[in-house]
N, C-alpha and C positions, 0 to 999 in steps of 0.2 A: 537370486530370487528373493525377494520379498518376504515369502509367506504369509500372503495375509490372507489368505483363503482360509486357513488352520487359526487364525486367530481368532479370540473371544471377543466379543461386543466391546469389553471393560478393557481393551487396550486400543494403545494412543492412534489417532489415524497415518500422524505425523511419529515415525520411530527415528532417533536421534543415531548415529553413528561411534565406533569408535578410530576416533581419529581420523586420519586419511584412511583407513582400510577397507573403509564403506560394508564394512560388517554389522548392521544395524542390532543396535542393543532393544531394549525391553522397552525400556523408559522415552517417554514422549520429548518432542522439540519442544526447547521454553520461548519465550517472544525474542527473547535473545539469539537465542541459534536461530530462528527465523529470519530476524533482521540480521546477521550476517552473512546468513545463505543468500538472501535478496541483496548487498552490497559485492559479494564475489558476483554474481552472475548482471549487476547493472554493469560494474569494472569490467566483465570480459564481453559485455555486448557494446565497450565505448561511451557509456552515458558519462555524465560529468556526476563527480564526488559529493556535489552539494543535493542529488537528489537523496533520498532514501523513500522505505516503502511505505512510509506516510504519504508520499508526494503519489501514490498509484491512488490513495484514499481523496486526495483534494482536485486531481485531475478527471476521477470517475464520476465526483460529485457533481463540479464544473461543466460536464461533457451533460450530464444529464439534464442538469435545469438550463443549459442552455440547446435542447431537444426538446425543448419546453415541456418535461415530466413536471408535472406538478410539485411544487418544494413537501407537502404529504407524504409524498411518496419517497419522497427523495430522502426525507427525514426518516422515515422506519425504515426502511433500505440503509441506511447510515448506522443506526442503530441509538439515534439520538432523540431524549427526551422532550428535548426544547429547540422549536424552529430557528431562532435565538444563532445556537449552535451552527446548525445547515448553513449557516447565511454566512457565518464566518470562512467559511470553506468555497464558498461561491468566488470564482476570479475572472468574473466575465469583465468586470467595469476596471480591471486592473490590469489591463493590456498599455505593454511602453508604447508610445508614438512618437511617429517626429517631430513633432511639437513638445513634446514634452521632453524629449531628450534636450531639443534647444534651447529651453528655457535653463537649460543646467548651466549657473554661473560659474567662471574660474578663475 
């Protein structure tokens, strides 16, 4: 169990473990333990290595402004101060095609 019902406002929502024991300690997950809990569970659902969970950031972006959410929105949803930013994350116009595989000289 958990405990988080007994727990105070001023602790982590994310409690870190120790070790394999899954006896959760005090102290909070760093972005580090995050990004490696999200590479175990991409590897054992079969995704490929090259993703990580930046790719969850640039594909929710993507899904969104091409739902046509206003880029506004998309940008404070993001959490970014410069629309600038948003648009670099956009990978509508950056889909392979057969034409452009073709074009690949060898």
């Amino acid at each position: 169990m958990a405990d988080l019902c007994d727990a105070s406002p001023e602790s982590p929502m994310f409690r870190s473990t120790i070790r394999r024991t899954r006896t959760l300690t005090r102290i909070g997950m760093t972005a580090n333990d995050i990004g490696r809990m999200v590479k175990r569970r991409m590897r054992d659902a079969g995704l490929p290595s090259r993703l990580s969970p930046h790719s969850f950031r640039v594909t929710t972006i993507t899904d969104l402004l091409a739902q046509g959410v206003p880029l506004e929105d998309v940008q404070h949803l993001a959490g970014h101060s410069d629309p600038r930013t948003t648009r670099l994350y956009d990978r509508r116009k950056r889909r392979v095609t057969r034409n452009i595989v073709e074009r690949i000289s060898i």
